[in-house]
N, C-alpha and C positions, 0 to 999 in steps of 0.2 A: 746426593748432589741436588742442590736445588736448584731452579729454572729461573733464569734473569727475570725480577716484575717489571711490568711493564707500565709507562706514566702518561698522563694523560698529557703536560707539559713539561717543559725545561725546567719550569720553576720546581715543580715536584719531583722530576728525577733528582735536582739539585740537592734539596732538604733530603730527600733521600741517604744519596750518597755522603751526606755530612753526620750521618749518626751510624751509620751502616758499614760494615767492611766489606768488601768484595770477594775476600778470601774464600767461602763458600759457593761462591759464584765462577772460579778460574777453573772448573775442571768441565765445565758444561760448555764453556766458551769453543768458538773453533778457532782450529792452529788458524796461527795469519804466518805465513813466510814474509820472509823479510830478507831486502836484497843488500848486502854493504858496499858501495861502490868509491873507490878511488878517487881522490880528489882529481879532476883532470889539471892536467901536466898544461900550459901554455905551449902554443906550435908557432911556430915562426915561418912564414909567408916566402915562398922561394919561387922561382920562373927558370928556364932553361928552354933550348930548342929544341925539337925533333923533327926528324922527317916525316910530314904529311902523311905520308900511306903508313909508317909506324903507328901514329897518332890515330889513323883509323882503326887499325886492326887491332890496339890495346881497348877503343871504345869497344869495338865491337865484340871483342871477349870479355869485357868486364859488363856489357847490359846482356849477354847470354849468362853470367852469374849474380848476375842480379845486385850488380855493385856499382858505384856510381866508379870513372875509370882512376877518378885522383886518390880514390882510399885502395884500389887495386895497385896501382903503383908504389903508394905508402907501404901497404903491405908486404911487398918485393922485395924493395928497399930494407924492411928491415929486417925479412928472411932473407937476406944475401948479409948483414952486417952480423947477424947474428953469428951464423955460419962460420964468413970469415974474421970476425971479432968482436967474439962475443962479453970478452971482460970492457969492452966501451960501449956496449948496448946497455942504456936503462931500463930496468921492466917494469 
């Protein structure tokens, strides 16, 4: 396995890599993990009321878990749809 050369600039790695294969060079490389992430889904903006001291004690159990309170709710919300209906839940 031979060890990636190293260039003094751009330009020389460049010509380098223009005559050169790298093939001899991929086993020496280190893994890179690589993450594939979902295209995010569009959310639609809702309001509703609650009672005050409800309104406190949901903050104040979602900043003891260290979640802001409206994705703790989110959350609820769709572990309660899921639960009760889950062939209308999109995942």
């Amino acid at each position: 396995m031979a060890e990636s050369p190293q260039f003094k600039n751009e330009d020389e790695e460049r010509e380098y890599w223009a005559t050169h294969s790298a093939a001899e060079y991929i086993e020496s490389a280190p893994a890179v993990e690589i993450e594939v992430q979902k295209p995010r889904r569009k959310k639609k903006q809702i309001g509703f009321r609650m009672y005050p001291e409800h309104l406190e004690a949901l903050k104040k159990l979602a900043e003891s878990k260290g979640l802001p309170y409206q994705v703790m709710m989110q959350m609820w919300i769709v572990e309660r749809l899921t639960e009760e209906a889950p062939e209308l839940v999109e995942r």
